[in-house]
LUMFI-964509 format. One record per residue (C-alpha): x, z negated, y; residue number from 1; residue in three letters. Coordinates in steps of 0.05 Angstrom, whole numbers, m for minus. Layout:
N
PT        x        z        y   num   residu
PT        X        Z        Y   NUM      ala
...
! end
This chain:
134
PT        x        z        y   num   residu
PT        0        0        0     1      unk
PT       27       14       72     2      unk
PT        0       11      141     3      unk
PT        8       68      202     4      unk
PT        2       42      275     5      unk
PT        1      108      311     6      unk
PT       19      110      385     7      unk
PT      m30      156      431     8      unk
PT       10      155      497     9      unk
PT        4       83      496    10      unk
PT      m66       82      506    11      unk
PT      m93       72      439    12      unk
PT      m66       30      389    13      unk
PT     m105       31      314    14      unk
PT      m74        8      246    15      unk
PT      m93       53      181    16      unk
PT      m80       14      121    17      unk
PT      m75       61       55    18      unk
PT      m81       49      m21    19      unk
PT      m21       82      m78    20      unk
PT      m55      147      m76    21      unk
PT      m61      153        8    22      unk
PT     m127      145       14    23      unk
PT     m161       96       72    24      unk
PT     m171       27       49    25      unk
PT     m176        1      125    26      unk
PT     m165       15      199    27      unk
PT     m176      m36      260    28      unk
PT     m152      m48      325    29      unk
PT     m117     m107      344    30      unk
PT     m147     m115      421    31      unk
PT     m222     m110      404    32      unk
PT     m263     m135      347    33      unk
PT     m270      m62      322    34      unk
PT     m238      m62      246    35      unk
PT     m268      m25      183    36      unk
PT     m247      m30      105    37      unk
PT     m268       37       63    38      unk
PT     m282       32       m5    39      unk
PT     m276       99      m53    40      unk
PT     m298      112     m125    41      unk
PT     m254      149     m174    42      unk
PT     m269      216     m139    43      unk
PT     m247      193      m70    44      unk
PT     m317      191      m50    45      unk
PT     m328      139       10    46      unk
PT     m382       89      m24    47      unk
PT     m380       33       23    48      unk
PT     m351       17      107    49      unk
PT     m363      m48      124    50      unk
PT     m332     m105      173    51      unk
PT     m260     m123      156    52      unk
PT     m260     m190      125    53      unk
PT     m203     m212      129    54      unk
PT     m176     m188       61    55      unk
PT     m153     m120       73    56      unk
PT     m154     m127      145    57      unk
PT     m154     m181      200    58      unk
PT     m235     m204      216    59      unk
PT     m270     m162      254    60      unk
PT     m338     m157      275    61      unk
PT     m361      m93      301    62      unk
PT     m364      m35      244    63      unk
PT     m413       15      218    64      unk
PT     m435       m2      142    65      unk
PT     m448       39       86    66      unk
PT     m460       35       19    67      unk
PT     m473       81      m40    68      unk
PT     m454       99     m102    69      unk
PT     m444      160     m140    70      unk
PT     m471      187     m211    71      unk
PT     m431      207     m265    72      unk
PT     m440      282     m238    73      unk
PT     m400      265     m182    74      unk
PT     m466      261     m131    75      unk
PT     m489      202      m91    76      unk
PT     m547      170     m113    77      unk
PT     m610      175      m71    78      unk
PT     m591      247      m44    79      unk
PT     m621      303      m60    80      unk
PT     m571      377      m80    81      unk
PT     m591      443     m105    82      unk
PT     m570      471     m174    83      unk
PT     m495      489     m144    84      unk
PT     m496      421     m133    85      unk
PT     m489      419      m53    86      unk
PT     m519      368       m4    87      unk
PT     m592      389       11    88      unk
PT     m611      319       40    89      unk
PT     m581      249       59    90      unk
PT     m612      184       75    91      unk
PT     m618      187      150    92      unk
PT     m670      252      135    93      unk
PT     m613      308      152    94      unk
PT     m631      375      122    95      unk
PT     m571      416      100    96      unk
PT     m578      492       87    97      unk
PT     m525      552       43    98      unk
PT     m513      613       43    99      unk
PT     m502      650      m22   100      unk
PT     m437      637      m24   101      unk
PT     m449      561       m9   102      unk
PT     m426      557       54   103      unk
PT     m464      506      107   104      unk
PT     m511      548      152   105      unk
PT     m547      497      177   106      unk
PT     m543      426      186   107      unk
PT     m578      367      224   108      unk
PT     m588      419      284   109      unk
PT     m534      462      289   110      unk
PT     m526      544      258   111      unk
PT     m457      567      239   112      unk
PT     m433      628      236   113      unk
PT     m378      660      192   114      unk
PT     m335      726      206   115      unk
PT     m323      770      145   116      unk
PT     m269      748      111   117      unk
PT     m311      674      102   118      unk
PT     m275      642      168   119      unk
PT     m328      600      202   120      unk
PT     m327      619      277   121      unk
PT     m374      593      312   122      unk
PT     m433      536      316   123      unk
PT     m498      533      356   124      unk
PT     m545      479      368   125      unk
PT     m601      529      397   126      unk
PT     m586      509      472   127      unk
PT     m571      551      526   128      unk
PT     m506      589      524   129      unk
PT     m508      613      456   130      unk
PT     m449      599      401   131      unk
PT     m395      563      409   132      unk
PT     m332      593      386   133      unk
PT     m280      559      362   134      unk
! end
């Protein structure tokens, strides 16, 4: 296990704490109560953000929480997919569309668009101004 303390200009300071395999196990901020431990299943899924509790990471009590797990098809349970298995529907009532070659479309709001060699190149949320290229 090791811990990152990037430096943004001296601005922001955040700690990332990391498990064997490099994946996010926690990442707080020594100034504020903001700090967060992630918990993933055997298929680096996220299945649960919660306060840090002193464990991983110093106390902190401002954090988002989740929790979930996944089934043995790799899926979370309580979402609904189509038969290629992508996301059709999450918990906070979401809707996400594919195309036939099962990329996103469409998603909580916003249309993508892709050039033809697959390359997404642009979003829109339907207000003025059109696309948004990146």
């Amino acid at each position: 296990m090791h811990a990152h303390r990037p430096r943004f200009a001296g601005k922001i300071e955040a700690n990332y704490k990391y498990d064997q395999l490099n994946r996010i196990q926690a990442g707080w901020h020594d100034a504020t109560d903001w700090g967060t431990e992630y918990t993933v299943d055997i298929w680096g899924n996220l299945t649960q953000k919660a306060a840090c509790d002193n464990v991983v990471c110093p106390t902190h009590t401002m954090s988002d929480s989740f929790t979930t797990t996944a089934s043995g098809n790799n899926q979370f349970v309580g979402y609904s997919y189509d038969t290629s298995g992508n996301l059709q529907n999450d918990q906070l009532g979401h809707a996400f569309n594919y195309d036939a070659e099962n990329r996103p479309y469409s998603a909580g709001g916003v249309t993508y668009y892709y050039d033809g060699e697959g390359e997404r190149v642009a979003k829109s949320t339907g207000k003025t101004g059109g696309p948004h290229h990146r």
